[in-house]
N, CA, C and O atoms as a Tinker XYZ file with bonds, in Angstrom:
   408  protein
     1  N    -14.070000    2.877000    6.226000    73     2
     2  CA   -14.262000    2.945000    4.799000    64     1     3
     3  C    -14.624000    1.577000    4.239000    63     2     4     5
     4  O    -15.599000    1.403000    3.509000    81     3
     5  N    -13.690000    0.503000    4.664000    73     3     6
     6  CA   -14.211000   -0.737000    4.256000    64     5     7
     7  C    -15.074000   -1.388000    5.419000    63     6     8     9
     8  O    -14.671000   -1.399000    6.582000    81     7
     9  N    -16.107000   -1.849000    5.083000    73     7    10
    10  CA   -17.221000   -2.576000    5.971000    64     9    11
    11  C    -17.144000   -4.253000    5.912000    63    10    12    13
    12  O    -17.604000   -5.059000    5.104000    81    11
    13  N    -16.420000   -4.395000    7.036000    73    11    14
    14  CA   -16.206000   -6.204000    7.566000    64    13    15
    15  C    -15.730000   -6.073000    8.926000    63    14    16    17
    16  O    -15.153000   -5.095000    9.401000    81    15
    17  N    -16.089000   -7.365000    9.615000    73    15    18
    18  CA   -15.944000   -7.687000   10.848000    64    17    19
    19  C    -14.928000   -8.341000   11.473000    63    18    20    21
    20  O    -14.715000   -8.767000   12.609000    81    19
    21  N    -14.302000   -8.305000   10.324000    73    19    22
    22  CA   -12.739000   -8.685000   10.563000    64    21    23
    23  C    -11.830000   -7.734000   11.468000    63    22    24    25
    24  O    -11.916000   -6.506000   11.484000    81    23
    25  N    -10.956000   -8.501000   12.211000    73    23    26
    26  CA   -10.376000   -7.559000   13.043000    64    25    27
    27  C     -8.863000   -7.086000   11.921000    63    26    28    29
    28  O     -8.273000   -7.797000   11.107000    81    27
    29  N     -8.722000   -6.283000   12.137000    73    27    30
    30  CA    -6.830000   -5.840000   11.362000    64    29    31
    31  C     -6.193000   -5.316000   12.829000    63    30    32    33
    32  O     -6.532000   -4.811000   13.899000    81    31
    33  N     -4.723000   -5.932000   11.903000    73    31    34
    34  CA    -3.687000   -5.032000   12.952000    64    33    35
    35  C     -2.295000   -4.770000   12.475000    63    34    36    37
    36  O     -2.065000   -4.929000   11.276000    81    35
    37  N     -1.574000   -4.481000   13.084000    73    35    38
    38  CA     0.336000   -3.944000   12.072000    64    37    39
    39  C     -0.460000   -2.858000   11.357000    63    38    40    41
    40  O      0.181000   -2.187000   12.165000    81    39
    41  N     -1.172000   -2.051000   10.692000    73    39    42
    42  CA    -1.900000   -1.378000    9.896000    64    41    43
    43  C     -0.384000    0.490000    9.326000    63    42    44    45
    44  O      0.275000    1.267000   10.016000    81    43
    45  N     -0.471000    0.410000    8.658000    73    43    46
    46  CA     0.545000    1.502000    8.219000    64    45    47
    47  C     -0.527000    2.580000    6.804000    63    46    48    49
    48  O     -1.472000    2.410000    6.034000    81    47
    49  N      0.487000    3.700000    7.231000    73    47    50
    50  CA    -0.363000    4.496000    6.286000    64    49    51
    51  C      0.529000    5.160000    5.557000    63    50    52    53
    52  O      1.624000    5.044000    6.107000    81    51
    53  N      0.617000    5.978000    4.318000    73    51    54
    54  CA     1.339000    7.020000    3.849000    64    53    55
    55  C      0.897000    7.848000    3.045000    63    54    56    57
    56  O      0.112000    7.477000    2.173000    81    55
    57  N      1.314000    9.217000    3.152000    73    55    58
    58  CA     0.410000    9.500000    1.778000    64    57    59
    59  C      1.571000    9.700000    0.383000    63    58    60    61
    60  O      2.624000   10.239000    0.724000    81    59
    61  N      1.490000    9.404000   -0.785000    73    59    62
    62  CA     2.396000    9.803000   -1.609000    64    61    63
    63  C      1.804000   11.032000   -2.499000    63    62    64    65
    64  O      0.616000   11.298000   -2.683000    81    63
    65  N      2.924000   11.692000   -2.991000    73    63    66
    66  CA     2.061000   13.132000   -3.696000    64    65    67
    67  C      3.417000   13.447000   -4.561000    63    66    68    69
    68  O      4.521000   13.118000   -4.126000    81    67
    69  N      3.244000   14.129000   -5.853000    73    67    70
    70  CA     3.918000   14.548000   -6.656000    64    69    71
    71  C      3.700000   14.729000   -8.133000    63    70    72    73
    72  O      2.618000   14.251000   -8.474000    81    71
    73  N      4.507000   15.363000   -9.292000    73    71    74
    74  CA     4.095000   15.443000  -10.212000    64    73    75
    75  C      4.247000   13.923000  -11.117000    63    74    76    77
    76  O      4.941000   12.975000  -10.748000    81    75
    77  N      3.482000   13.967000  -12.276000    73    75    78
    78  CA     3.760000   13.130000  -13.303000    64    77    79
    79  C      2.803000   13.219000  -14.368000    63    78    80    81
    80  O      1.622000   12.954000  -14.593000    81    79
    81  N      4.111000   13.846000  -15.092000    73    79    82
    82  CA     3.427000   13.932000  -16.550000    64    81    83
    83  C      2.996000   15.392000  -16.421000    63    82    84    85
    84  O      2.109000   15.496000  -17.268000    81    83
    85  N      3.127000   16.460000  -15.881000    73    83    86
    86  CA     2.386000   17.798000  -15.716000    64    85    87
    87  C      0.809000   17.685000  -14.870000    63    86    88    89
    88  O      0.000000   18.588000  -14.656000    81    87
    89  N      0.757000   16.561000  -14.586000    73    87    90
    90  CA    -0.597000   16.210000  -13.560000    64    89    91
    91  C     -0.217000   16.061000  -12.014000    63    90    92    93
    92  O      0.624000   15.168000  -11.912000    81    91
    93  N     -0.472000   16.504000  -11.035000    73    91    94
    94  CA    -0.523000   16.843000   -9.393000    64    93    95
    95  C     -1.331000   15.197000   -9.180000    63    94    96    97
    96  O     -2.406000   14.952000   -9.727000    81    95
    97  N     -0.658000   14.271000   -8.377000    73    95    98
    98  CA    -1.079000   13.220000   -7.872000    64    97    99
    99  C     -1.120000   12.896000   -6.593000    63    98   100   101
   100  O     -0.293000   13.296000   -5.775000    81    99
   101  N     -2.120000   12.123000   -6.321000    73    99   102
   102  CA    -1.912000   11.936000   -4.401000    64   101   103
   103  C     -2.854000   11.264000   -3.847000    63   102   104   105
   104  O     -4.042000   11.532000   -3.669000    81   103
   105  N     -1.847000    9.823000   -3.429000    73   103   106
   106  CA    -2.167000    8.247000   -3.315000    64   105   107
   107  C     -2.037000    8.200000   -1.545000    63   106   108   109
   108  O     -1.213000    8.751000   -0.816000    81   107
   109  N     -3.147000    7.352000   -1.225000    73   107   110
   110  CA    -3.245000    6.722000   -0.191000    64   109   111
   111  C     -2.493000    5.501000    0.123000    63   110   112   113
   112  O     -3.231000    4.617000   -0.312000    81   111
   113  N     -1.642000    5.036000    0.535000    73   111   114
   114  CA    -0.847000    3.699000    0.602000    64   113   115
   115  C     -1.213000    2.874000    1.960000    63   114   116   117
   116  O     -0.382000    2.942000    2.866000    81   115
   117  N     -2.342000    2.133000    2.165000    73   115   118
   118  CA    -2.802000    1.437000    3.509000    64   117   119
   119  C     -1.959000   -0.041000    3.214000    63   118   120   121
   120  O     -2.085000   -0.742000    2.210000    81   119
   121  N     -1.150000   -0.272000    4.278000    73   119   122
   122  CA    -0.316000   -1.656000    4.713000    64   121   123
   123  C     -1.633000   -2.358000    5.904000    63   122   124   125
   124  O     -2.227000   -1.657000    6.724000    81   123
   125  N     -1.781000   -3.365000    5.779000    73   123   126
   126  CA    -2.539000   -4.233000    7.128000    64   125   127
   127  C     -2.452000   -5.628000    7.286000    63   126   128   129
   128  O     -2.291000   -6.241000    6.231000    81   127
   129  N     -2.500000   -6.144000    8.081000    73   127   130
   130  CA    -2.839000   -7.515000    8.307000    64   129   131
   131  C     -4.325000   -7.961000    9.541000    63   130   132   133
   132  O     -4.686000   -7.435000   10.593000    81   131
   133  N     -4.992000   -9.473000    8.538000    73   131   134
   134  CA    -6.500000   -9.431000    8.982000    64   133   135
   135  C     -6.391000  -10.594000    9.290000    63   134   136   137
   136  O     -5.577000  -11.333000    8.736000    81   135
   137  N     -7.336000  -11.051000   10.401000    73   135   138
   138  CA    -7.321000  -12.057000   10.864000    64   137   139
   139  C     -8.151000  -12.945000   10.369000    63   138   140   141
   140  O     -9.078000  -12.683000    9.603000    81   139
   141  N     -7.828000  -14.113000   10.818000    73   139   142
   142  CA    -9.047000  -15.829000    9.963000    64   141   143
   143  C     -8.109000  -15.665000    8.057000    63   142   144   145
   144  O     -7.471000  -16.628000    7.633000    81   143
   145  N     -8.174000  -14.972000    7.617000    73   143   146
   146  CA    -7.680000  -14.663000    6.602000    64   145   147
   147  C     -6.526000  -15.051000    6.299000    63   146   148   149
   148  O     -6.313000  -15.403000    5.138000    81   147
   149  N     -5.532000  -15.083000    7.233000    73   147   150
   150  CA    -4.070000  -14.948000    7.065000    64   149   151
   151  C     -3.262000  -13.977000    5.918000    63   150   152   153
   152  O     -2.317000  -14.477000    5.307000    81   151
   153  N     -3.728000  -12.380000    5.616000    73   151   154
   154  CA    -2.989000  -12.202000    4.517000    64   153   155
   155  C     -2.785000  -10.495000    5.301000    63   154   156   157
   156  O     -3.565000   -9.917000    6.057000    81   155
   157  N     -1.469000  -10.045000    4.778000    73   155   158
   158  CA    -1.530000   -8.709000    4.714000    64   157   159
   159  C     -1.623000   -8.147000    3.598000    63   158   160   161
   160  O     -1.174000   -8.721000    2.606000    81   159
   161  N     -2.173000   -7.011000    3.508000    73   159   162
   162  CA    -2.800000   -6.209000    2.032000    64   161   163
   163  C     -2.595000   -4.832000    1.881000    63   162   164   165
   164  O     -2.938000   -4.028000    2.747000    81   163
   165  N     -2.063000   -4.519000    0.847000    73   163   166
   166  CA    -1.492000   -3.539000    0.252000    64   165   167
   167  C     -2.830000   -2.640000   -0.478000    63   166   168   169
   168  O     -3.427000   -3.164000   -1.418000    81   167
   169  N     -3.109000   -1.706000   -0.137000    73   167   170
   170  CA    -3.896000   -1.096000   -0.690000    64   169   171
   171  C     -3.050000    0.600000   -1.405000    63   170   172   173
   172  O     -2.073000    1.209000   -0.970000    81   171
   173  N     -3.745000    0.834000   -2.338000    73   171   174
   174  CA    -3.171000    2.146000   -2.945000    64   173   175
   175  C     -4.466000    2.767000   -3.443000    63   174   176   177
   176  O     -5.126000    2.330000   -4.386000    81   175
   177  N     -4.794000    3.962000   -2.619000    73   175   178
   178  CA    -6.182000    4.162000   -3.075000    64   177   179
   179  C     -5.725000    5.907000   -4.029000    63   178   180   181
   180  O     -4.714000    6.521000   -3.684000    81   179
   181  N     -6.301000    6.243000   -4.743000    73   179   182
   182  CA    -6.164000    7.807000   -5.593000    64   181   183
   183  C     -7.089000    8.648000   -4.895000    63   182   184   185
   184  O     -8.279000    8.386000   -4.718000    81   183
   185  N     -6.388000    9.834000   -4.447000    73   183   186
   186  CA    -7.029000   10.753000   -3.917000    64   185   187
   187  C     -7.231000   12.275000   -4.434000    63   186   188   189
   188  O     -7.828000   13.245000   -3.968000    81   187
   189  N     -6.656000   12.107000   -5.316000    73   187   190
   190  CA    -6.502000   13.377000   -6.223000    64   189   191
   191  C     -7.732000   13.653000   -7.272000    63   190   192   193
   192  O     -7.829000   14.682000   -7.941000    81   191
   193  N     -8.740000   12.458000   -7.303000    73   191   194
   194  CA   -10.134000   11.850000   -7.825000    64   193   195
   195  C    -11.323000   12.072000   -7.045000    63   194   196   197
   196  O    -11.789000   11.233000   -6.274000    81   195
   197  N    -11.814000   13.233000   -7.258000    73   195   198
   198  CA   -12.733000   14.066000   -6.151000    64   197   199
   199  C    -13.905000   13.142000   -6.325000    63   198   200   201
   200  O    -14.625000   12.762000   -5.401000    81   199
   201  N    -14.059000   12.750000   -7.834000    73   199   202
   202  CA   -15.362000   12.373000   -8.777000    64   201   203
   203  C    -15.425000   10.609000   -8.192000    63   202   204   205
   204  O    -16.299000   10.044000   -7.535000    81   203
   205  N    -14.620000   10.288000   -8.533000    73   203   206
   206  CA   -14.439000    8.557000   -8.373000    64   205   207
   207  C    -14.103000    8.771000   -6.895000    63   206   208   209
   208  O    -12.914000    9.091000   -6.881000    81   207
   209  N    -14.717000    8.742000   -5.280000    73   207   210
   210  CA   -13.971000    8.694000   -4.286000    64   209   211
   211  C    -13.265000    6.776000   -3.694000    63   210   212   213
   212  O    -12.490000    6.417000   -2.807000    81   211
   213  N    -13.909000    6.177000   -4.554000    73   211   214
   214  CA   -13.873000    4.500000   -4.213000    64   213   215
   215  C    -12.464000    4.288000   -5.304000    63   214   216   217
   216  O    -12.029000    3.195000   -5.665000    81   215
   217  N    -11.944000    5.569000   -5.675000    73   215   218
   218  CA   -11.221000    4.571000   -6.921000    64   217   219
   219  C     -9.713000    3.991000   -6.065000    63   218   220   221
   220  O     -8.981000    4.715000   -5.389000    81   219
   221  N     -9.532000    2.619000   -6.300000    73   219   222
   222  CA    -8.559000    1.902000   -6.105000    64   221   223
   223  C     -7.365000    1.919000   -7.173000    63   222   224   225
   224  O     -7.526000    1.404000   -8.279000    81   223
   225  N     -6.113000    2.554000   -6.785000    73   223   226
   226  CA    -5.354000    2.324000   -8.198000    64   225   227
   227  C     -4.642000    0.326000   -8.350000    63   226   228   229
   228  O     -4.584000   -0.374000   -9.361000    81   227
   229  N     -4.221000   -0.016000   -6.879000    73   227   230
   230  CA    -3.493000   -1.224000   -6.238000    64   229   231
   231  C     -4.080000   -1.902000   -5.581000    63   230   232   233
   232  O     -5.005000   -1.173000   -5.223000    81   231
   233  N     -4.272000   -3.158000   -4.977000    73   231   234
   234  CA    -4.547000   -3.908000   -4.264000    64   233   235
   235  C     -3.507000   -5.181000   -4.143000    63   234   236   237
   236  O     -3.764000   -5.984000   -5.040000    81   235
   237  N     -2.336000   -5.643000   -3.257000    73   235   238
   238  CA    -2.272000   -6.615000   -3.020000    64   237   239
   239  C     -2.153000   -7.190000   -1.717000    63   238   240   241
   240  O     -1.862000   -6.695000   -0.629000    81   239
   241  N     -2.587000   -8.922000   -2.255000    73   239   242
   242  CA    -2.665000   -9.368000   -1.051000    64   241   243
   243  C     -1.602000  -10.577000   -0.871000    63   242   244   245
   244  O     -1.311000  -11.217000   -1.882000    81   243
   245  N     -0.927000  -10.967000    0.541000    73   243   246
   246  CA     0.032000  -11.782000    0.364000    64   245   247
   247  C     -0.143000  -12.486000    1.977000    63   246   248   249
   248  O     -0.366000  -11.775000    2.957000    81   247
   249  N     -0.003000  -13.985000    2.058000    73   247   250
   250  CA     0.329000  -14.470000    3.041000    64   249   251
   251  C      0.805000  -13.914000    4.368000    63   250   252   253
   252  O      1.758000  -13.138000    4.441000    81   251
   253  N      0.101000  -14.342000    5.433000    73   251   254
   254  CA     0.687000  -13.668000    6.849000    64   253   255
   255  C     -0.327000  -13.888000    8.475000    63   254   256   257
   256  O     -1.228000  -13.291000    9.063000    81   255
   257  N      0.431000  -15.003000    8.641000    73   255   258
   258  CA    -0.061000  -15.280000    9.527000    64   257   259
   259  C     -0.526000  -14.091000   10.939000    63   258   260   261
   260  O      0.295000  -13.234000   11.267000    81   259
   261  N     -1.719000  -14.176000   11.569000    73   259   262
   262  CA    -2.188000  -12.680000   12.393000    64   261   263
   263  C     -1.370000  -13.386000   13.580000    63   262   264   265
   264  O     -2.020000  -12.886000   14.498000    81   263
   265  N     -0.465000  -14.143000   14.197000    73   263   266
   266  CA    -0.096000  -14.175000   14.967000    64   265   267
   267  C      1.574000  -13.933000   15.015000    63   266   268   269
   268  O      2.231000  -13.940000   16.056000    81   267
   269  N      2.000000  -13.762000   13.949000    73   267   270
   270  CA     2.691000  -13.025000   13.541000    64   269   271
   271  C      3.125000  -11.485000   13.459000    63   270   272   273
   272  O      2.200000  -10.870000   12.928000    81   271
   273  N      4.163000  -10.651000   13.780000    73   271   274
   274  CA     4.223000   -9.404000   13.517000    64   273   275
   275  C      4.202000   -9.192000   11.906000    63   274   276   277
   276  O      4.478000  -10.026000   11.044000    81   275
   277  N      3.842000   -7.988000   11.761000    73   275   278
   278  CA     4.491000   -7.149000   10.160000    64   277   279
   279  C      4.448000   -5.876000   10.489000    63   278   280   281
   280  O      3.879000   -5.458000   11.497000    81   279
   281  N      5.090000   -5.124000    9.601000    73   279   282
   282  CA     4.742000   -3.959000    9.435000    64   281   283
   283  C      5.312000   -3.864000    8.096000    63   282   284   285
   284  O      5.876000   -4.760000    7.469000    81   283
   285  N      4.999000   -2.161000    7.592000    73   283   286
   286  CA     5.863000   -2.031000    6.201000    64   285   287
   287  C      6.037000   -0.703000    6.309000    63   286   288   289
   288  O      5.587000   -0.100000    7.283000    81   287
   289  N      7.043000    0.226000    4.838000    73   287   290
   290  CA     7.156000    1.301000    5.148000    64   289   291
   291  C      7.255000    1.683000    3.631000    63   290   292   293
   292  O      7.214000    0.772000    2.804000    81   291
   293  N      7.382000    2.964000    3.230000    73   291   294
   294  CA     7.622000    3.707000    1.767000    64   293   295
   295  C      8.101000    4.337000    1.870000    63   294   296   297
   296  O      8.092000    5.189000    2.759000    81   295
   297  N      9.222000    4.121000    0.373000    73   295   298
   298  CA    10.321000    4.174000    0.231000    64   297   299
   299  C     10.445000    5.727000   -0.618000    63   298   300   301
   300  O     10.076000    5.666000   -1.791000    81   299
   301  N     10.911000    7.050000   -0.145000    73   299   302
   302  CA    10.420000    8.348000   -0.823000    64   301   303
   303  C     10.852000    8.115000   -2.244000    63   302   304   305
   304  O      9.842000    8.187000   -2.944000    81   303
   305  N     11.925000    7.866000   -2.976000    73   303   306
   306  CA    12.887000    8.011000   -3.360000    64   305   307
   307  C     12.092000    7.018000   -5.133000    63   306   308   309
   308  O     11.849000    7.429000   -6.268000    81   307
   309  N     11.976000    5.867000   -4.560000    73   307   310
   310  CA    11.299000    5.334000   -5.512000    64   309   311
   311  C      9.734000    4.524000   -5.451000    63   310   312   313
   312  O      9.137000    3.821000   -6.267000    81   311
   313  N      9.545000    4.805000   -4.641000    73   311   314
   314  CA     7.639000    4.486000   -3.974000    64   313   315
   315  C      8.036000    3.300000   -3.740000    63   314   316   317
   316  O      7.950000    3.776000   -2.608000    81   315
   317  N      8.387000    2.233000   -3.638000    73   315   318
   318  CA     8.277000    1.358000   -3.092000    64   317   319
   319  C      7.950000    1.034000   -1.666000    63   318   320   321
   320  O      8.424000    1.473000   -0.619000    81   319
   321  N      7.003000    0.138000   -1.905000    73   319   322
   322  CA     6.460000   -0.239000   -0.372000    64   321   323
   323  C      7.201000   -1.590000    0.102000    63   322   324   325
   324  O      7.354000   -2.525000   -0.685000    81   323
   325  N      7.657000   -1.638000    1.458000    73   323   326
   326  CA     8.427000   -2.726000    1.781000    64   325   327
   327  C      7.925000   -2.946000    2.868000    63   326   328   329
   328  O      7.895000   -2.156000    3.812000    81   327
   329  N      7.137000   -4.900000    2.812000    73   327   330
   330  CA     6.828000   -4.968000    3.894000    64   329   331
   331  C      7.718000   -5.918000    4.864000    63   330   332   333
   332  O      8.730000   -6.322000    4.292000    81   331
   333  N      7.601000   -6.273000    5.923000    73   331   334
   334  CA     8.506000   -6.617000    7.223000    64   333   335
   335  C      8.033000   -7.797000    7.582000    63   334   336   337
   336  O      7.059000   -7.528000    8.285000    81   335
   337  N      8.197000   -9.504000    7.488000    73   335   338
   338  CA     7.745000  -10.520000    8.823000    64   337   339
   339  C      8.979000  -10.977000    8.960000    63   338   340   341
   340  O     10.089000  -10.670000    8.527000    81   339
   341  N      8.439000  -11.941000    9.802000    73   339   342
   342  CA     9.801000  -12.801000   10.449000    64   341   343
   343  C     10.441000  -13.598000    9.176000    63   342   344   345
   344  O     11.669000  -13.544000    9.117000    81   343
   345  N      9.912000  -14.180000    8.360000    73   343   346
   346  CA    10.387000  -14.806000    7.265000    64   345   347
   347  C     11.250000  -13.719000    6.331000    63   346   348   349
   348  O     11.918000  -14.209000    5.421000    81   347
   349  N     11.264000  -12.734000    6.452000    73   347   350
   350  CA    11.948000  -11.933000    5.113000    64   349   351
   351  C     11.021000  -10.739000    5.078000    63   350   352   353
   352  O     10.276000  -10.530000    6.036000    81   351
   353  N     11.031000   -9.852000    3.895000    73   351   354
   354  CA    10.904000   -8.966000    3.493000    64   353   355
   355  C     10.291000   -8.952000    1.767000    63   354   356   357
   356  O     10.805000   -9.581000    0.842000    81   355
   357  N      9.365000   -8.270000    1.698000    73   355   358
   358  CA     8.246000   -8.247000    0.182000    64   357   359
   359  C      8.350000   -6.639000   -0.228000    63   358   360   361
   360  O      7.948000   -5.700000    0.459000    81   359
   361  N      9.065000   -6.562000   -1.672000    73   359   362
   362  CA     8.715000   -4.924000   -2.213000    64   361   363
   363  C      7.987000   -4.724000   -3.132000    63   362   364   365
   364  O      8.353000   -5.381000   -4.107000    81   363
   365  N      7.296000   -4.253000   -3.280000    73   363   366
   366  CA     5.906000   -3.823000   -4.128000    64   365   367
   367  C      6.256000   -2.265000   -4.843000    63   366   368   369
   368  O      6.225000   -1.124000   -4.381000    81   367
   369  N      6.579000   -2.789000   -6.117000    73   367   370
   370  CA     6.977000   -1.457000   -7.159000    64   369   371
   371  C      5.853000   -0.636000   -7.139000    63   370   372   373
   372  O      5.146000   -0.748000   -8.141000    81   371
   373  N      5.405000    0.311000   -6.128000    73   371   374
   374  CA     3.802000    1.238000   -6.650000    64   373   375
   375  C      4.509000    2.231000   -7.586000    63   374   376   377
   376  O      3.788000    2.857000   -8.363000    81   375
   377  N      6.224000    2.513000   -7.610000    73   375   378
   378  CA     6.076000    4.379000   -8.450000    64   377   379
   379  C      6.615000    3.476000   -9.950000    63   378   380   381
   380  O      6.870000    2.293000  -10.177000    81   379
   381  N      6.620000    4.656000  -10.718000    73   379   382
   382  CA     7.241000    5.124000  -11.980000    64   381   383
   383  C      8.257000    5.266000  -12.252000    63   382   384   385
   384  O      8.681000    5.179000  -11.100000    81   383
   385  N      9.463000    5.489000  -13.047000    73   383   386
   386  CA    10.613000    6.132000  -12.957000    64   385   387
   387  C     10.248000    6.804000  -14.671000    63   386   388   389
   388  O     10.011000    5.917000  -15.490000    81   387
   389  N     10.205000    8.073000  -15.143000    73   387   390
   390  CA    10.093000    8.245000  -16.469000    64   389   391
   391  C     11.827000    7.813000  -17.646000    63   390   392   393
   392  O     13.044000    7.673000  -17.524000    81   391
   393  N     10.960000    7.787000  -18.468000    73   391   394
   394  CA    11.634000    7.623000  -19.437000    64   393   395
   395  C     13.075000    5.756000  -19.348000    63   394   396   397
   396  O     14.101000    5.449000  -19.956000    81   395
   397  N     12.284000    5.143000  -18.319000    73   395   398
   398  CA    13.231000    4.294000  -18.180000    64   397   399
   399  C     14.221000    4.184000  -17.316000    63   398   400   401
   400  O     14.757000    3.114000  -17.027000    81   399
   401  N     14.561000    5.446000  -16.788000    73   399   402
   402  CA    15.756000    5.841000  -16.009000    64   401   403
   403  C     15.574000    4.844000  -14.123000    63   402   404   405
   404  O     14.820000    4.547000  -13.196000    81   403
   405  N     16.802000    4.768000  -14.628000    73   403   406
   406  CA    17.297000    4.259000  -12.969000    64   405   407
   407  C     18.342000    4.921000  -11.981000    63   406   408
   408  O     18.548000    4.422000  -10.875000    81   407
């Protein structure tokens, strides 16, 4: 889907799906890390968007050396994506909670 000659690796996928707001949603969540680059990247793509197929809702990108492990995972409960290196651990708020609630 994306076109570069970059190598990736650790690469994670998920799909998230559910209501909000009376609307049916359903997100692509790609975790990776790329080399020469040093970063792993959080992608959140919308799939529920037949019309827009390129639409990106998220993108981040954060430090990470490719000789390094990572991985990451999502969290059902409150979407959070949590990723994994040797230094610690990074959470990335992707969901909602309505009305404020915790």
């Amino acid at each position: 889907m994306w076109k570069h000659n970059l190598d990736i690796d650790n690469a994670s996928m998920f799909i998230s799906k559910g209501n909000n707001e009376n609307k049916r949603y359903r997100e692509l969540i790609i975790g990776y890390k790329t080399i020469f680059i040093n970063t792993y990247t959080v992608v959140c793509k919308d799939l529920s968007d037949i019309e827009n197929e390129a639409a990106v809702l998220y993108k981040h990108e954060a430090f990470q050396l490719w000789e390094s492990n990572a991985s990451g995972l999502l969290t059902s409960f409150n979407k959070d994506y949590i990723s994994f290196t040797k230094d610690g651990m990074n959470v990335l708020a992707l969901g909602e909670l309505p009305n404020g609630k915790r």
